[in-house]
C-alpha positions as CSV (number, residue, x, y, z in Angstrom):
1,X,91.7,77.3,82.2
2,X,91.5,78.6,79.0
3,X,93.9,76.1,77.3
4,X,91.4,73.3,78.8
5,X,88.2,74.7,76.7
6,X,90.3,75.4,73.7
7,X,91.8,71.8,73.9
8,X,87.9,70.3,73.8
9,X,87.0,72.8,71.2
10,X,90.2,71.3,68.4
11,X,89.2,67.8,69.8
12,X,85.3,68.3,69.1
13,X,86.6,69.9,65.3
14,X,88.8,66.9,64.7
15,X,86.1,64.4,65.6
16,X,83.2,66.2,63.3
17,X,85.7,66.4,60.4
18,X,86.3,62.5,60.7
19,X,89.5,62.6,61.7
20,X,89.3,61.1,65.1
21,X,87.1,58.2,65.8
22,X,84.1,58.4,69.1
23,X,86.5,56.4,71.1
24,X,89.3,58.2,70.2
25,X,87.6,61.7,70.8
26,X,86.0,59.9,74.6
27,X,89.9,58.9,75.7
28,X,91.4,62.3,74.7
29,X,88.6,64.1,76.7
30,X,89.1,62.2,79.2
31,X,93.0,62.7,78.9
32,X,92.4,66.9,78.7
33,X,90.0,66.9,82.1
34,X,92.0,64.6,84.3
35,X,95.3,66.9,83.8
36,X,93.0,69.5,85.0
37,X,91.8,68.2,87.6
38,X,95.1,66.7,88.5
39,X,96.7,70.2,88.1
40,X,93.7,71.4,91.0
41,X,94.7,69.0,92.9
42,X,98.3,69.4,93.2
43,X,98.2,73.2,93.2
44,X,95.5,72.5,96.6
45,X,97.9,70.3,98.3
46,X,101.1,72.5,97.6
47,X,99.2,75.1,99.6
48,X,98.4,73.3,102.0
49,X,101.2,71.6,102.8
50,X,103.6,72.3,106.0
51,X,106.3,74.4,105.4
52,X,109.8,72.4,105.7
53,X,111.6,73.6,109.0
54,X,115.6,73.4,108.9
55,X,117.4,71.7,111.9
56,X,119.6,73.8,113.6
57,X,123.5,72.3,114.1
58,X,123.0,72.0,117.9
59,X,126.8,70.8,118.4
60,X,127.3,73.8,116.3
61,X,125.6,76.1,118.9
62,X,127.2,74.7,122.1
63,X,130.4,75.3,120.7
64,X,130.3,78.6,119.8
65,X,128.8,79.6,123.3
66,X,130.8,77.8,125.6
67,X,133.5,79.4,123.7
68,X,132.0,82.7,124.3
69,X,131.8,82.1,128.1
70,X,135.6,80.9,128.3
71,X,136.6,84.2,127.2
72,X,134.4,85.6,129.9
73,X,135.9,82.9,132.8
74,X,139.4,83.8,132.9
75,X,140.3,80.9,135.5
76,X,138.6,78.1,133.5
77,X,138.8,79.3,130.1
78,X,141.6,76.2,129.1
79,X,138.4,73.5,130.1
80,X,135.4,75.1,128.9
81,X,137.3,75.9,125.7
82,X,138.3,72.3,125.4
83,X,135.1,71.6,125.6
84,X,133.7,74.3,123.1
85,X,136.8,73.0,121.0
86,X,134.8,69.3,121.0
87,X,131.4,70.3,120.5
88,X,132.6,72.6,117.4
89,X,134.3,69.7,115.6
90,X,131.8,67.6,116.1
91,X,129.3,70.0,115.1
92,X,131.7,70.5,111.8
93,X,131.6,66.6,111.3
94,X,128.0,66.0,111.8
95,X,126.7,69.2,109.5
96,X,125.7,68.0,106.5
97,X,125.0,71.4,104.5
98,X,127.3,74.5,104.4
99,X,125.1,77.0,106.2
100,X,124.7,74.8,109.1
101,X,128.3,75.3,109.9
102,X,128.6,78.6,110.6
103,X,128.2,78.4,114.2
104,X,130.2,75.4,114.4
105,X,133.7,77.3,112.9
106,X,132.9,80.6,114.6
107,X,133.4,78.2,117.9
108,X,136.4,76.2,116.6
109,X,137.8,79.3,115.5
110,X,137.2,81.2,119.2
111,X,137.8,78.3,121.0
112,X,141.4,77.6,119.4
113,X,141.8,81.6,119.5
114,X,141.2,81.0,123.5
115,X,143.2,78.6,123.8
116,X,146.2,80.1,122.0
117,X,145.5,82.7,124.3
118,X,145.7,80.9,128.0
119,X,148.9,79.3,126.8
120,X,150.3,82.4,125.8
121,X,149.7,84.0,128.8
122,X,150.7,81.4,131.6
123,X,153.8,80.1,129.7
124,X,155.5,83.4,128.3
125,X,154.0,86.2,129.5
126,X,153.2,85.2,133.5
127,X,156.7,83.1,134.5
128,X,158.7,86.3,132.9
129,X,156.9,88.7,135.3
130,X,157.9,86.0,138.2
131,X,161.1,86.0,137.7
132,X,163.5,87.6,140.5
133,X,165.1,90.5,138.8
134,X,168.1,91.5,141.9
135,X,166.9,94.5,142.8
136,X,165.8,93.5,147.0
């Protein structure tokens, strides 16, 4: 505010010394009190304005719970986590910024984890118990 008043105060010496013509001293006034009230105005309207809201990576989201609920559903973990597989690496694909994909590799991660997991189970661990060991 103070730079505004001490702008007009060099301008008002330059144009009493000669230095600067009337014109010349009418268009630099004008110049100094429209940046200030150009400066008001954009200082109003950044306070007012709405505050930017970030999308969330829905795809992201689904992922990472269905994955969560095909560790808890042992008999249907190898569908749901197929399906938490897909909405994770399409929620990888479609993010656009880093910290939107959080969510999405947390569920690609679980998801393949699960997977790993079912496959382990019915085709090492469960036919080796089934086997018939002699002993009846």
């Amino acid at each position: 505010m103070m730079d505004k008043y001490d702008n007009l105060d060099k301008l008002i010496q330059l144009k009493e010394k000669g230095t600067i013509t009337e014109a010349e001293f009418e268009i630099e006034k004008q110049k100094i009190l429209s940046s200030e009230q150009t400066a008001k105005s954009q200082s109003i309207n950044m306070d007012t304005s709405a505050p930017q809201t970030k999308k969330a990576n829905g795809y992201g989201i689904v992922g990472f719970v269905l994955s969560i609920i095909g560790g808890f559903s042992w008999y249907f973990t190898l569908p749901v986590a197929g399906v938490a597989l897909i909405f994770s690496l399409v929620g990888v694909m479609r993010s656009k910024q880093e910290y939107k994909m959080g969510l999405s590799i947390a569920g690609l991660v679980l998801s393949l984890l699960l997977i790993l997991i079912w496959i382990v189970w019915y085709d090492i661990i469960v036919p080796h118990y089934d086997k018939p060991t002699g002993w009846f």
